[in-house]
C-alpha positions as CSV (number, residue, x, y, z in Angstrom):
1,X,32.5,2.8,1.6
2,X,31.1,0.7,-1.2
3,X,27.6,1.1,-3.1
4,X,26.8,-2.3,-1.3
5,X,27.2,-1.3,1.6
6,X,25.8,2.2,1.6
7,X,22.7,0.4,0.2
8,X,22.6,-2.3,2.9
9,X,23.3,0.5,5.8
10,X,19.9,1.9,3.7
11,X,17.9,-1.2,4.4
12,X,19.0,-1.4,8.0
13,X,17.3,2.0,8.5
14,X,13.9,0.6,6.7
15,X,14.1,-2.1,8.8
16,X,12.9,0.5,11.4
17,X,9.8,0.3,10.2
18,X,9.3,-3.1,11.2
19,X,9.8,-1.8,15.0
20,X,8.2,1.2,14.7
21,X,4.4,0.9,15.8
22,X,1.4,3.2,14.2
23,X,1.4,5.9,16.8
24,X,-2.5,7.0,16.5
25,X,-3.7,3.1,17.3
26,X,-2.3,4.4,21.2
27,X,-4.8,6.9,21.4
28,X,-7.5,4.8,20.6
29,X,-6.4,1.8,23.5
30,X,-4.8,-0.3,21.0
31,X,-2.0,-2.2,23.1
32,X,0.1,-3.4,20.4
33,X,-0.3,-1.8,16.8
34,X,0.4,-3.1,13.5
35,X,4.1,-1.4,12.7
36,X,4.5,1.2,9.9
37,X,6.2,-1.7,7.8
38,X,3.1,-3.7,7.9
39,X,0.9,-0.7,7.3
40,X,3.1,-0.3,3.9
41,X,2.8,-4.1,3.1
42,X,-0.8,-3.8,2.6
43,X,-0.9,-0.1,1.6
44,X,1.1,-1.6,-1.7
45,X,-1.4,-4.6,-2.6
46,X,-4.1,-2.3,-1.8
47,X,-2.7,0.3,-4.3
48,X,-1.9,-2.7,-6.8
49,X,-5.5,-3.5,-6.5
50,X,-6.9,-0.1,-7.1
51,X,-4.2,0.4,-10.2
52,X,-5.5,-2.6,-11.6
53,X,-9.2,-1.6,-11.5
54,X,-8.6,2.2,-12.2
55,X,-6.6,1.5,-15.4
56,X,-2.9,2.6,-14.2
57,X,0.1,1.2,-13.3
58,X,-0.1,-1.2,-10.7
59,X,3.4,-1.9,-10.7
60,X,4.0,1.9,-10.4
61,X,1.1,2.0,-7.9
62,X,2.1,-0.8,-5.4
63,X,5.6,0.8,-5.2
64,X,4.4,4.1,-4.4
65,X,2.2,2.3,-1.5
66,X,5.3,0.3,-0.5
67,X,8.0,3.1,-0.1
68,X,5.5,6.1,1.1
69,X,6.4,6.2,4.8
70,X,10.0,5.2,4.3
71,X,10.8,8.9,6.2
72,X,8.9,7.9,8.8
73,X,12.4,6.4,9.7
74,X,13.5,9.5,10.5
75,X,10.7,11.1,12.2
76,X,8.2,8.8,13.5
77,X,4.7,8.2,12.9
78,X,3.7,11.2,14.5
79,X,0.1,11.2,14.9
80,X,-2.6,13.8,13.4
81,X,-3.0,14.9,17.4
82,X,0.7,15.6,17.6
83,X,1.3,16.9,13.9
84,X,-0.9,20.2,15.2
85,X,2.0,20.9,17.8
86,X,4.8,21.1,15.8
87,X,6.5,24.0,14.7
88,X,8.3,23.0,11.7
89,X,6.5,20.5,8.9
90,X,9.1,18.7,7.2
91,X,8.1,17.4,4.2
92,X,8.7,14.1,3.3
93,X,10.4,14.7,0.5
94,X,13.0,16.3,2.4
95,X,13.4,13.7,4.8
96,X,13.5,10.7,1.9
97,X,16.0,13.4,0.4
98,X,18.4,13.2,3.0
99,X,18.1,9.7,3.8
100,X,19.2,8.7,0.4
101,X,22.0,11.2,-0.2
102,X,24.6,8.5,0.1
103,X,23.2,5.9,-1.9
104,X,24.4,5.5,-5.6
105,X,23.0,8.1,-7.7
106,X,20.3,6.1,-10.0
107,X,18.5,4.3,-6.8
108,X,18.7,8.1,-5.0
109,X,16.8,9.2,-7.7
110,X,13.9,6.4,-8.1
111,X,13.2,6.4,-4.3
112,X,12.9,10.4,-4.1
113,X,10.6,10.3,-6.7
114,X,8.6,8.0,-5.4
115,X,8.2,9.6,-2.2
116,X,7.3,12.6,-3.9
117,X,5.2,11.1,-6.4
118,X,3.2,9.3,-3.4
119,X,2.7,12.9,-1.5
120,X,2.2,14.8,-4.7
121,X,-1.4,13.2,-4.4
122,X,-2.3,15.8,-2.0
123,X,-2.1,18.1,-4.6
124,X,-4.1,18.7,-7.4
125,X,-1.1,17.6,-10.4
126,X,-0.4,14.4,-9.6
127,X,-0.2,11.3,-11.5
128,X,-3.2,8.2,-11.8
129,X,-0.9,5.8,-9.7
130,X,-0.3,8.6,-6.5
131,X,-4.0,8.7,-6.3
132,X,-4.1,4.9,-6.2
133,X,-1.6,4.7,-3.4
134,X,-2.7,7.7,-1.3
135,X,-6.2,5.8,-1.0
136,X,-4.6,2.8,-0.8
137,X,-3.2,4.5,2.1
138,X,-6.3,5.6,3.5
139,X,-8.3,2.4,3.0
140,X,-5.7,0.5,4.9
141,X,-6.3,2.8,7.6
142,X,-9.8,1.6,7.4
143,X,-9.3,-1.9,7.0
144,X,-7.5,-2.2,10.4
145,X,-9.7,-0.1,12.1
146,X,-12.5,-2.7,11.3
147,X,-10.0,-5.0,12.1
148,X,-9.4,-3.4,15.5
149,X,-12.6,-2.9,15.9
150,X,-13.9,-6.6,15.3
151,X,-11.2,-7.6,17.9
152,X,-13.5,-5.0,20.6
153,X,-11.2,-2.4,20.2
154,X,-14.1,0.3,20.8
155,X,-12.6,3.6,19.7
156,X,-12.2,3.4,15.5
157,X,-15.4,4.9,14.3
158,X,-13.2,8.3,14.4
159,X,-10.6,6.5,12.4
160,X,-13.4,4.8,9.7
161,X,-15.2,8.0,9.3
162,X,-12.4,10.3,8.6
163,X,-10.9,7.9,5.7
164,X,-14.3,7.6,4.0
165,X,-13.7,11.0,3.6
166,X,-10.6,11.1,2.3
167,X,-11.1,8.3,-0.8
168,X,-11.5,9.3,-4.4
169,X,-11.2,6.9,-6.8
170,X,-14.2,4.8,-7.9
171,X,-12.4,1.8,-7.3
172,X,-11.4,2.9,-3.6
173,X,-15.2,4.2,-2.9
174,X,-16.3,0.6,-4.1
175,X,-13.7,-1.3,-2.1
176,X,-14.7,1.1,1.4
177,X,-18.4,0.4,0.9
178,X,-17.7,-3.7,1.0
179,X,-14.8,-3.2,3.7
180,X,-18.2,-1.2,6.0
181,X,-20.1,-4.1,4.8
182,X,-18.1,-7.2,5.5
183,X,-16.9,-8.4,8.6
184,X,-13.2,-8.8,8.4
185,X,-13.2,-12.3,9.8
186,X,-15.2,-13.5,6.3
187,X,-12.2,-14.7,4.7
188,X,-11.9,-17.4,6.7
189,X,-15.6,-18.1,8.5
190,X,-16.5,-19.2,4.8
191,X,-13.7,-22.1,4.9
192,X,-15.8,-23.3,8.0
193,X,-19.4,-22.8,5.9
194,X,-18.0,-25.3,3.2
């Protein structure tokens, strides 16, 4: 088998994520949640974002953001409900780990340690850009909740109050307190306003 197509039997697996709907939206009577894919879209241009404004590497950042549940692949988007039922934790690392083993060695390499780098911000060693991306993460998680919640989805103040919790950077604080504030259909009310 070539390095082509060990890389394209790679993307078919990401692709996955495209299918793969946020679990946790279920619980709170969302009938069709965003996919993981899309939740990584906007994780990436929120980590960009953050970068930008926090003086790191955006580009680093926004890649972090964008590759960060590429295990979920493997094992799902199991939900914070479900995660206190299982017996085994596998890291992600692990997972990313194994699902690159066939790849060429170089690419291997970059996409583990991006995982890792991403996860690492759980920790107290980790790098400006994981920070970025892990509230990037979390302030996604937030957006669409208001989203959800704008569309009379009635269960996401459990969602909104545990990632206001979970945001460190001064950048991510400032962008939570407008995302509480504004109404997520601004954007485009203010086209009719002009």
């Amino acid at each position: 088998m070539s390095e082509a197509d060990r890389i394209v039997e790679f993307l078919y697996e990401v692709g996955q994520l495209k299918r793969l709907p946020r679990a946790g939206w279920l619980f709170a009577g969302v009938q069709h949640p965003e996919s993981v894919a899309a939740h990584s879209f906007r994780v990436g241009v929120l980590a960009y974002a953050i970068a930008v404004q926090e003086g790191a590497n955006p580009d680093r950042a926004a890649t972090l953001g964008l590759f960060h549940d590429v295990p979920e692949t493997r094992i799902g988007d199991i939900p914070y409900v479900g995660k206190l039922y299982l017996d085994v934790r596998v890291r992600p690392e692990e997972v990313a780990r194994d699902q690159v083993r066939h790849l060429p060695a170089p690419l291997a390499a970059h996409i583990e340690a991006l995982v890792a780098e991403h996860e690492a911000a759980k920790d107290i060693d980790h790098t400006p850009e994981a920070r970025c991306s892990r509230d990037a993460d979390k302030l996604e998680l937030l957006l669409q909740a208001r989203e959800y919640q704008a569309a009379g989805i009635t269960k996401m103040e459990r969602f909104i109050q545990t990632m206001q919790a979970s945001v460190v950077t001064d950048t991510g604080k400032a962008l939570m307190d407008s995302a509480l504030r504004i109404v997520p259909s601004e954007w485009w009310e203010a086209f009719g306003k002009r």
